[in-house]
C-alpha positions as CSV (number, residue, x, y, z in Angstrom):
1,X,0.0,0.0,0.0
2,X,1.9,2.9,-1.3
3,X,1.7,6.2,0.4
4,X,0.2,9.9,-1.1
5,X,-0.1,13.0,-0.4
6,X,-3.5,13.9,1.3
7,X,-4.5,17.9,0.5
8,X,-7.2,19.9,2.1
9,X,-8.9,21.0,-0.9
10,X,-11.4,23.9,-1.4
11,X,-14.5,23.8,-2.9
12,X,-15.3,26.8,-3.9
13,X,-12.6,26.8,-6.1
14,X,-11.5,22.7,-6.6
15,X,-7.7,24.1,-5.5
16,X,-5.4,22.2,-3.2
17,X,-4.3,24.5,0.2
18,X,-2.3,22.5,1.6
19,X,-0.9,18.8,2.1
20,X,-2.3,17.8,5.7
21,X,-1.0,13.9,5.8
22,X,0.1,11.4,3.9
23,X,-1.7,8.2,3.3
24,X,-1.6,5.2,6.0
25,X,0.5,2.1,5.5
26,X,-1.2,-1.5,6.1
27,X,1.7,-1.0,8.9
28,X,0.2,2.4,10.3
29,X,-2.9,1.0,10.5
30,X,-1.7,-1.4,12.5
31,X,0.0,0.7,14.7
32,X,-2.8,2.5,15.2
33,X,-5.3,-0.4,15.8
34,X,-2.6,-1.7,18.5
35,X,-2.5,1.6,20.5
36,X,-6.2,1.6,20.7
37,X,-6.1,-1.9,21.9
38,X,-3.3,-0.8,24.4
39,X,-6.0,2.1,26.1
40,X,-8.7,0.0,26.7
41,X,-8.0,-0.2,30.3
42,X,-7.5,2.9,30.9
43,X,-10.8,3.8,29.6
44,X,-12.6,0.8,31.1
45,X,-13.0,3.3,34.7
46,X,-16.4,5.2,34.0
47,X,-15.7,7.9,36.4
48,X,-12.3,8.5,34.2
49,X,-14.4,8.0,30.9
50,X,-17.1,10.0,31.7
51,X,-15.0,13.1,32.9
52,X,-12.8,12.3,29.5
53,X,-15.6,13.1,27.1
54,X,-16.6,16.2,29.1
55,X,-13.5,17.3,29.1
56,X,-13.7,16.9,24.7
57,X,-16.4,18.8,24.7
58,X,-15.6,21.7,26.6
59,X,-12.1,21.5,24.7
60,X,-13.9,21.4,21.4
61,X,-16.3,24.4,22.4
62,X,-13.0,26.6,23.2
63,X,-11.2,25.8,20.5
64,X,-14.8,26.9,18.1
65,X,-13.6,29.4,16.1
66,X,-10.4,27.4,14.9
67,X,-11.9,24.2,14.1
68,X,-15.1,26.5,12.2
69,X,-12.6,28.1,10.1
70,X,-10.9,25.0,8.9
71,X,-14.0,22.9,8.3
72,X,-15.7,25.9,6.4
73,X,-12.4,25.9,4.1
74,X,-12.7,22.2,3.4
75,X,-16.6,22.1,3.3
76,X,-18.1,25.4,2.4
77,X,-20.5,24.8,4.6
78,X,-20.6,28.3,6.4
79,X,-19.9,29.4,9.3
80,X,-23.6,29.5,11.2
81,X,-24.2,25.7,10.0
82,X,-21.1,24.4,10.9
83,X,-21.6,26.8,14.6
84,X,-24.4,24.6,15.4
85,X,-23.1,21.1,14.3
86,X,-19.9,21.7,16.5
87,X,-22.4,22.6,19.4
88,X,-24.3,19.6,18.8
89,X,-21.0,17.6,18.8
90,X,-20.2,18.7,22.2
91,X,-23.8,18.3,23.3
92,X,-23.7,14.7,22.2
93,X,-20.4,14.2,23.8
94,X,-21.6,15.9,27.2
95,X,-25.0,13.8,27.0
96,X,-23.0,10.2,26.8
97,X,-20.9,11.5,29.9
98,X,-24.3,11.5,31.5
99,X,-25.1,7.6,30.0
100,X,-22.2,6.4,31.6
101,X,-22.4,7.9,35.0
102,X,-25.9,7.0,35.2
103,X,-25.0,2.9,34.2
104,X,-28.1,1.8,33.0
105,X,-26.7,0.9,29.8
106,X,-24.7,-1.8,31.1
107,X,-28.1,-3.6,31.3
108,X,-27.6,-5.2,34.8
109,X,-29.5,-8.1,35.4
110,X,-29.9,-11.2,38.2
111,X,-31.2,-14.1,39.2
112,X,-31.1,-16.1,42.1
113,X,-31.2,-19.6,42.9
114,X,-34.7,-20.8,42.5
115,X,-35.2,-25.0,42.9
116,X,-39.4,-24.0,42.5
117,X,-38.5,-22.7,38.8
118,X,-39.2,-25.5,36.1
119,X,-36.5,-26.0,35.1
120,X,-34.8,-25.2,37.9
121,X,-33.1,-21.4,38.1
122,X,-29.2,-21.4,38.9
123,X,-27.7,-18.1,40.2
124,X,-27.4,-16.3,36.8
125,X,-26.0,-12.3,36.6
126,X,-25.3,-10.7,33.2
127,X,-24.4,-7.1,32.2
128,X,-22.7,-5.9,28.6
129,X,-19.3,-5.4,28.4
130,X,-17.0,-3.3,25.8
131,X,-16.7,-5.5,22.1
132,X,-12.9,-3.6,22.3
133,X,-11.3,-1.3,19.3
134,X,-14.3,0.1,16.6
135,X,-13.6,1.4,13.5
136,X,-14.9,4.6,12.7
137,X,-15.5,6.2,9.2
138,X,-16.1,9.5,8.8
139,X,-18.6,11.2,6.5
140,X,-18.4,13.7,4.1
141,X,-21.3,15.9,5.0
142,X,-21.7,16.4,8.7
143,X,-17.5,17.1,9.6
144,X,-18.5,17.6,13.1
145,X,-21.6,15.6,13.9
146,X,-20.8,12.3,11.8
147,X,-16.6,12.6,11.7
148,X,-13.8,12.1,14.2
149,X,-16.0,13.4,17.2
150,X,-19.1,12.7,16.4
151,X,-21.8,10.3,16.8
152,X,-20.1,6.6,16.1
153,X,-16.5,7.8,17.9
154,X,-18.4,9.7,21.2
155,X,-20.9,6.7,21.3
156,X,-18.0,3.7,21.3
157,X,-16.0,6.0,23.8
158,X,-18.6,5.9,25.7
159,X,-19.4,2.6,25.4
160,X,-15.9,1.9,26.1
161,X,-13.9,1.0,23.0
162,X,-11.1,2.9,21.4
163,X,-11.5,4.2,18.5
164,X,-9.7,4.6,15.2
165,X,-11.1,6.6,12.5
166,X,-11.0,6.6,8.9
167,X,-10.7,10.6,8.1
168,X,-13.0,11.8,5.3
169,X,-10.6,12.7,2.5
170,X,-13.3,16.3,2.1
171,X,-11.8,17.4,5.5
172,X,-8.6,15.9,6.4
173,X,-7.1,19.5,8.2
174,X,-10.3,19.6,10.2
175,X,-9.7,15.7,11.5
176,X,-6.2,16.5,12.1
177,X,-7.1,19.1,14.2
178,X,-10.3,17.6,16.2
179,X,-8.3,14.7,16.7
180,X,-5.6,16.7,18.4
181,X,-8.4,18.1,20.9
182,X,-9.6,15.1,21.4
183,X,-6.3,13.4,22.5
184,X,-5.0,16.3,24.7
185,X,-8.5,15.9,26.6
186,X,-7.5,11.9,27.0
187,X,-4.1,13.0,28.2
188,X,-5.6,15.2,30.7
189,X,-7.3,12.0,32.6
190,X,-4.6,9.5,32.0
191,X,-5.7,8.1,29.0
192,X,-3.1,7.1,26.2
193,X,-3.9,9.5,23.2
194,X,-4.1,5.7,20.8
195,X,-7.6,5.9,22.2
196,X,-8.3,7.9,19.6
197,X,-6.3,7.0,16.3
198,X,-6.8,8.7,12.8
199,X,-5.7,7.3,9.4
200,X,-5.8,8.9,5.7
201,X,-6.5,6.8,2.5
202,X,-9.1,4.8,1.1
203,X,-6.2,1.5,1.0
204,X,-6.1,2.6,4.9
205,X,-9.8,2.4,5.4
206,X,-9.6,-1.4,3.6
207,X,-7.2,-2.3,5.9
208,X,-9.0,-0.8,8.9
209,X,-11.8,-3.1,8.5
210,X,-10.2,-6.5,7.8
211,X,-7.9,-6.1,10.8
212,X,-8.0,-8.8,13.3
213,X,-8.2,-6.8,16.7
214,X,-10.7,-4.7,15.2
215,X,-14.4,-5.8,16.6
216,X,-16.9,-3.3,15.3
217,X,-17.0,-0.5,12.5
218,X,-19.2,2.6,12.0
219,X,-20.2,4.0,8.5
220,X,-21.8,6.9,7.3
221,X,-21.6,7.1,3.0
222,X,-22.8,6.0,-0.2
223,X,-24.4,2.6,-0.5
224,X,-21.0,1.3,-3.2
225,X,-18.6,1.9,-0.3
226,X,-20.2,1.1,2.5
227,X,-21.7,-2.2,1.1
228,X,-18.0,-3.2,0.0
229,X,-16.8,-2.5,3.9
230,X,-20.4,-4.0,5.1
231,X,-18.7,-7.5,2.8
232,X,-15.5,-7.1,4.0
233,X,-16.5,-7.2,7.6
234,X,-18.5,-10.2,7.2
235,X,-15.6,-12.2,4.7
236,X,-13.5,-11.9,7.6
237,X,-12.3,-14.8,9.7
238,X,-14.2,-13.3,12.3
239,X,-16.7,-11.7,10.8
240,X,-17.5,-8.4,12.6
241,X,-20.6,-6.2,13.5
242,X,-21.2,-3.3,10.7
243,X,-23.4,-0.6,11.5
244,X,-23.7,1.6,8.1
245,X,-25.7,4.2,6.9
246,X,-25.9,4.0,3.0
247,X,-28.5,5.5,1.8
248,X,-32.3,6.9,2.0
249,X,-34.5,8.5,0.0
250,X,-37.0,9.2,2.8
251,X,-40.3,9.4,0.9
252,X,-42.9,11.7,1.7
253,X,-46.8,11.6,1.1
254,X,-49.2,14.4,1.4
255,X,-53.0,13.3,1.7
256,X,-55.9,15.3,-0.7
257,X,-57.2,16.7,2.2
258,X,-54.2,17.9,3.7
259,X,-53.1,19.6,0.5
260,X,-56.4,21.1,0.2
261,X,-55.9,22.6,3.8
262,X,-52.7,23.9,3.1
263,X,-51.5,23.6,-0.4
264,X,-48.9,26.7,-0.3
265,X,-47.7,25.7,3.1
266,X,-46.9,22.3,2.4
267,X,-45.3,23.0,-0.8
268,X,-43.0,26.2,0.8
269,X,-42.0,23.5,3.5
270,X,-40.7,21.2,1.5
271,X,-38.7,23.8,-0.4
272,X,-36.6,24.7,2.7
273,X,-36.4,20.8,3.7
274,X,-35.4,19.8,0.2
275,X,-33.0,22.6,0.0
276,X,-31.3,22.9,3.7
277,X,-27.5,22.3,3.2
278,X,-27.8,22.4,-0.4
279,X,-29.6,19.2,-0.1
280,X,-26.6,17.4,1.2
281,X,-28.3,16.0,4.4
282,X,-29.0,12.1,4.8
283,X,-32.8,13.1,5.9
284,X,-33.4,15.0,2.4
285,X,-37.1,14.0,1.1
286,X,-36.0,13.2,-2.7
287,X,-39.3,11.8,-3.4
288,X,-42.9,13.0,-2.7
289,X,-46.4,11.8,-3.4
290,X,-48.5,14.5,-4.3
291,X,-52.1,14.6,-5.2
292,X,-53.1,15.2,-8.9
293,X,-55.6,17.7,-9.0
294,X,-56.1,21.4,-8.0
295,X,-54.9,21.9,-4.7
296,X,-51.9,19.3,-5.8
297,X,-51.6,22.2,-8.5
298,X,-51.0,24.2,-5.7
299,X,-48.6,22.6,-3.8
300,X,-46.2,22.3,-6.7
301,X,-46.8,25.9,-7.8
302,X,-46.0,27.0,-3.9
303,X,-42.8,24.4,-4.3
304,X,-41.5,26.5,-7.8
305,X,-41.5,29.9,-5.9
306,X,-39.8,29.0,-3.3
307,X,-37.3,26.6,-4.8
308,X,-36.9,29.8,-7.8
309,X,-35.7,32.3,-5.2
310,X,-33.5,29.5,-3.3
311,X,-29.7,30.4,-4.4
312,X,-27.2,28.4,-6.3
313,X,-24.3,26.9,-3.4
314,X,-21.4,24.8,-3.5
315,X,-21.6,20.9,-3.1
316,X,-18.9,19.3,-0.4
317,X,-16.3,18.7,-3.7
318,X,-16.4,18.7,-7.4
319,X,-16.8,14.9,-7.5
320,X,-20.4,15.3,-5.7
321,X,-21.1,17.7,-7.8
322,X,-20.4,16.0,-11.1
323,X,-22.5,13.3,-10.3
324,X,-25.3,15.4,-8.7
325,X,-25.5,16.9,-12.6
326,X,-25.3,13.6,-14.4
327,X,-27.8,12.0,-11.8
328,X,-30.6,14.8,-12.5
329,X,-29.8,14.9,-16.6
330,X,-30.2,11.2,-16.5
331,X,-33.5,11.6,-14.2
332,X,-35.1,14.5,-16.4
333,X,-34.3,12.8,-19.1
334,X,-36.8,10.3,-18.9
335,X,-40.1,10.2,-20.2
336,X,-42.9,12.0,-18.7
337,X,-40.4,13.5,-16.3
338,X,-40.5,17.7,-16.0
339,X,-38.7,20.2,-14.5
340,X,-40.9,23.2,-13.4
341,X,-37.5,24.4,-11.8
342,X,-34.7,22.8,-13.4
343,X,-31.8,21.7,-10.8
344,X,-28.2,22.1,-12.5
345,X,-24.8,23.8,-12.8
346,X,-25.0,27.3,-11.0
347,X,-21.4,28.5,-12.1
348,X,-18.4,26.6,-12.3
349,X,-18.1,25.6,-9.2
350,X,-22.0,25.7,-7.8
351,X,-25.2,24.1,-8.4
352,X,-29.0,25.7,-8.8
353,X,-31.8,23.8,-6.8
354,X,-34.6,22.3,-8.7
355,X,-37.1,19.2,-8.9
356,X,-38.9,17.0,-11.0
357,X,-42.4,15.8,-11.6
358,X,-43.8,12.7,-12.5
359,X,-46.8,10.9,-12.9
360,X,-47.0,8.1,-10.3
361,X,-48.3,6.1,-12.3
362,X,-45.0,5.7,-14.2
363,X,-43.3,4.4,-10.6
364,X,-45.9,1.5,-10.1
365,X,-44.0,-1.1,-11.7
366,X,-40.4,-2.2,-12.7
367,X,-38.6,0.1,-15.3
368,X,-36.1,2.9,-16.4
369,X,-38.2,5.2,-13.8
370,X,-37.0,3.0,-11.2
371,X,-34.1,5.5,-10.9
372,X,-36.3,8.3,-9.5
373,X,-36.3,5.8,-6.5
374,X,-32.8,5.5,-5.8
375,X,-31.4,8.8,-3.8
376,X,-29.6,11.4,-5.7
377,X,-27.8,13.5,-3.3
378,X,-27.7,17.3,-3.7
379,X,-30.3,19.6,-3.8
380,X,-33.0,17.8,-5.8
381,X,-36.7,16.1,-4.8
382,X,-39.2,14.6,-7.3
383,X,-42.7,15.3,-6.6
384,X,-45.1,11.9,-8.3
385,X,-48.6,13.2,-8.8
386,X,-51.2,9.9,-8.3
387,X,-54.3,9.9,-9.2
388,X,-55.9,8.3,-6.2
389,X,-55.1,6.4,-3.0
390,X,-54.2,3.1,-5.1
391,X,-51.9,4.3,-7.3
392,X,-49.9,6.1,-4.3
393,X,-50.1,2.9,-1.7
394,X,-48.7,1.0,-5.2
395,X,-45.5,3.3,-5.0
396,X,-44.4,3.5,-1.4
397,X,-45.0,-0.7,-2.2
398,X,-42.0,-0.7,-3.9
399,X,-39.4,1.9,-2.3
400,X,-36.6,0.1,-0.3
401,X,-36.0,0.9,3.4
402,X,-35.1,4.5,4.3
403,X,-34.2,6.8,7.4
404,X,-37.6,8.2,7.3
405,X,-41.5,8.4,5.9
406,X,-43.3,11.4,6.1
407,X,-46.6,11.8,6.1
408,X,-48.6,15.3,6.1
409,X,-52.3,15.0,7.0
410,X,-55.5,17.4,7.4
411,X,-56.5,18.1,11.0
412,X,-59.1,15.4,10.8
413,X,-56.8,12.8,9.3
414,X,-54.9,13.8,12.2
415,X,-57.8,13.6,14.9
416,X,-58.4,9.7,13.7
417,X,-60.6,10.2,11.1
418,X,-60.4,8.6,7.1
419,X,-56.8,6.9,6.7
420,X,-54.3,8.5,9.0
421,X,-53.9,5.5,10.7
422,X,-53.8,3.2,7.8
423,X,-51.2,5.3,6.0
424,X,-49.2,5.5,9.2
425,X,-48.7,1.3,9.0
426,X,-48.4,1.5,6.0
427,X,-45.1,4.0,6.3
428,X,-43.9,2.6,9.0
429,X,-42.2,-1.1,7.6
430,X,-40.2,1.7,5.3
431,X,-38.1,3.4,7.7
432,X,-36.8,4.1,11.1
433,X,-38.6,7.6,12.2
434,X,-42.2,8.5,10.7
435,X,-42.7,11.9,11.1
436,X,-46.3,13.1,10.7
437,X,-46.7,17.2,9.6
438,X,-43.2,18.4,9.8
439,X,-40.4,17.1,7.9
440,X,-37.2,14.9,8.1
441,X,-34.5,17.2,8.2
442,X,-33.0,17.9,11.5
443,X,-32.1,14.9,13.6
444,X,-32.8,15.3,17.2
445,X,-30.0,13.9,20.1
446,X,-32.7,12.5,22.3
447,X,-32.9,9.4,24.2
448,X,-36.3,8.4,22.0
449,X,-34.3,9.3,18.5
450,X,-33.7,6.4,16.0
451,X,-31.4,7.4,13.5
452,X,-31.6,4.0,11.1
453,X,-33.8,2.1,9.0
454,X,-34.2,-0.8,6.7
455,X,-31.6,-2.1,4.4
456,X,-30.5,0.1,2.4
457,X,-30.9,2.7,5.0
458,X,-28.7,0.9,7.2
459,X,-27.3,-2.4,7.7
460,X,-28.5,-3.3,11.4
461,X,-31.4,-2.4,13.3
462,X,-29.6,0.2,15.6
463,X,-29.6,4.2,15.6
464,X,-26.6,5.7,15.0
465,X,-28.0,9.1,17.0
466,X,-29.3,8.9,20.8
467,X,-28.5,7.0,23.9
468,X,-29.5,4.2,22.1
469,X,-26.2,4.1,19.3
470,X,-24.0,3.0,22.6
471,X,-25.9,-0.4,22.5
472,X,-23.9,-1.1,19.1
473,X,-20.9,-1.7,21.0
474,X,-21.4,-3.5,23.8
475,X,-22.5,-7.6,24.3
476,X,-23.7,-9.3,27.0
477,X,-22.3,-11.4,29.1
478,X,-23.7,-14.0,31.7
479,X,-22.0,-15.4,34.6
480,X,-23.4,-18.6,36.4
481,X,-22.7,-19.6,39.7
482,X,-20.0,-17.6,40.2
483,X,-18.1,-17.4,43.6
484,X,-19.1,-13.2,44.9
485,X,-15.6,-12.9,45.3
486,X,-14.6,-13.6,41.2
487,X,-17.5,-11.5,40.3
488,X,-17.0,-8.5,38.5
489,X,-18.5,-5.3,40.8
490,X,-21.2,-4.6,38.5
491,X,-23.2,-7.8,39.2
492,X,-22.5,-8.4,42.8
493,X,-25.3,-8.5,45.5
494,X,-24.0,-5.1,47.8
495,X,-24.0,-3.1,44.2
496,X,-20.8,-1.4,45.1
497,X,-21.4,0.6,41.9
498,X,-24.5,2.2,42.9
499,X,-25.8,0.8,39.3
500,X,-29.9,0.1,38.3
501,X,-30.6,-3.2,38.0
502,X,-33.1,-5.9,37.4
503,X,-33.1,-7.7,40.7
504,X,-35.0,-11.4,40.5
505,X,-37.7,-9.5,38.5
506,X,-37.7,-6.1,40.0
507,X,-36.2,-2.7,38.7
508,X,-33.8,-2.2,41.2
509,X,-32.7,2.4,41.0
């Protein structure tokens, strides 16, 4: 695996400012995967862990208006986005200090002898335990929220793994940099700084998965790359757990009675949802049922003004944006597909939002349209217009899993009456979050978030945002009559820890 340079590259311009790194070896990686290994004791302490990832965030927070300048030169995100996903980053960090200090996530449960049981009940106790080093890999959109800090990396901490992550090659000065935080606020509680390691280099990020004394990975990209990694963890000897987020095209469906309610508001809605980020969020709608019909007439008319006076932006590098153009060419391209707004080149280095329309009909069965329902990343939705409740229940038959299903409703759909709760099971086999009268974009940190969905959404059942993504790096363990004095604190009878617990049947706080 030869090494190369790795540049920080601006996209508002496709220039190279600066070399940053150079590719990882197959003997880096190593190295890197073996100090992770070499921290997990240190880390395996909660009070240590916990005060470690407060200690990140606050870091992170002071160090703002460094680590905003650098992503918004390798992202062009701007300044107030990137503001707020670096406050959510320490939010999320601060939040799974909480987790661990509270315990409940170790999932402590036992049973006592019981000879009356049929079949007799032996003193069982289990809890979860760390699976040991994860692989992280870093997307290109969110360089805070969904990179070397963010959600899989603060989660695994937490959980306690060490962590090496595969930097996104769109912002390889900002991982350099958060990575540095991140280590000097291990160093400051005794932990080795391999607990967190970065490598460059898509050879690197092969390597990363198909090592030995690496238990788990993270994704967050296209569905090509992260179905090769998703293989590559399950060729291995030991196949490993893969939690990846491919793809979604988070499918939305607005009733005939709500657009009659609210046409203009629906439609000015999904502008600013289709739209936010340049269209560069996982939880874009890129497809949306529609009603044929006036107030459907509407909708799509309130959708053209506000998509019109949307500006052209700059897409994360010139590679997203060359396919964003050749995937919306090769979608308007096809028959009975229009473009009241057409989405395209801006300038030389930007693209103009737009959408599509299409009769729904033409998505009912197998054929060239089926590529309106595979996600096209950028800022780009198609609206299908369907003639009646049939023809729309036909589509959302055939769309793959997704992130999310939106439905919009009238108030009495929404009270119980007609088929608000028919459409609701209907949406709700398709995707992880169903969200009725709002809209997908903006992904709460809450202990009731699931951030996941069917394949192709993601490739396990977990959530990748919320108390609930430390779960993908733990397993249980059960221990069977066990001498108190060989059992680990967590599961024995005086609770040392303080811990809740499930107690021969009772919720023990």
């Amino acid at each position: 695996m030869a090494a190369a340079p790795v540049w920080s590259v601006d996209p508002r311009t496709g220039k190279q400012r600066e070399q940053v790194a150079v590719e990882a070896t197959a003997e880096e990686v190593d190295a890197a995967v073996r100090a992770a290994r070499a921290a997990r004791a240190p880390l395996a302490d909660r009070t240590v862990r916990a005060a470690f990832l407060r200690t990140a965030a606050y870091r992170l927070a002071a160090a703002e208006d460094r680590l905003v300048e650098a992503a918004d030169a390798e992202s062009a995100l701007g300044p107030v986005r990137l503001t707020g996903e670096l406050a959510r980053t320490c939010y999320q960090l601060r939040a799974f200090a909480d987790i661990v200090e509270e315990g409940a996530f170790l999932d402590v449960v036992i049973d006592h002898p019981d000879d009356t049981a049929t079949p007799p009940v032996p003193d069982l106790r289990r809890h979860k335990v760390p699976l040991g080093v994860v692989a992280v890999y870093s997307a290109s959109n969110f360089p805070f929220a969904f990179s070397v800090a963010g959600g899989d990396t603060a989660s695994a901490l937490a959980a306690g793994c060490p962590v090496v992550v595969k930097a996104h090659p769109d912002h390889p000065a900002l991982s350099e940099l958060v990575a540095r935080v991140v280590r000097g606020a291990a160093a400051a509680h005794g932990i080795p700084g391999g607990v967190l390691g970065l490598v460059h280099g898509f050879d690197a990020g092969v390597e990363l998965v198909r090592h030995p004394l690496v238990s788990a990975a993270g994704f967050t990209g296209s569905v090509r790359g992260g179905r090769a990694l998703f293989d590559a963890a399950a060729a291995r000897p030991a196949p490993i757990p893969f939690h990846g987020e491919l793809g979604s095209l988070n499918p939305v469906l607005v009733t005939e009675a709500a657009a009659a309610e609210r046409a203009e508001a629906v439609g000015t809605g999904l502008a600013g949802s289709m739209t936010l980020g340049l269209g560069q969020f996982c939880v874009k709608p890129g497809l949306v049922l529609v009603p044929a019909g006036a107030a459907g007439d509407r909708l799509v008319k309130s959708l053209m003004d506000a998509v019109s006076d949307t500006a052209a932006g700059v897409l994360l590098d010139h590679r997203m944006r060359d396919h964003f153009l050749a995937g919306v060419a090769e979608r308007a391209a096809l028959p009975g597909v229009d473009s009241p707004v057409t989405p395209g080149a801006g300038s030389a280095h930007t693209v103009s939002p737009g959408f599509l329309t299409v009769p729904a009909a033409r998505l009912t069965g197998a054929g060239a349209h089926d590529l309106l329902l595979e996600e096209c990343f950028g800022p780009v939705t198609v609206v299908a217009r369907y003639a009646d409740e049939d023809e729309a229940t036909a589509v959302l038959a055939r769309l793959p899993g997704n992130l999310t299903a939106t439905v919009h409703l009238s108030a009495g759909e929404a009270a119980g009456e007609g088929r608000g709760a028919r459409l609701l099971a209907e949406l709700t086999p398709l995707a992880g979050r169903v969200v009725v009268d709002a809209w997908p974009t903006g992904v709460a940190v809450a202990p009731a978030q699931h951030h996941g969905g069917p394949y192709p959404a993601t490739t396990s059942t977990s959530t990748s945002v919320g108390a609930g993504a430390i779960e993908r790096w733990m397993r249980p363990v059960a221990y069977q009559n066990t001498p108190p004095a060989l059992l680990p604190p967590e599961l024995r009878d005086d609770n040392p820890l303080g811990l809740p617990r499930r107690c021969d049947g009772r919720l023990e706080r």
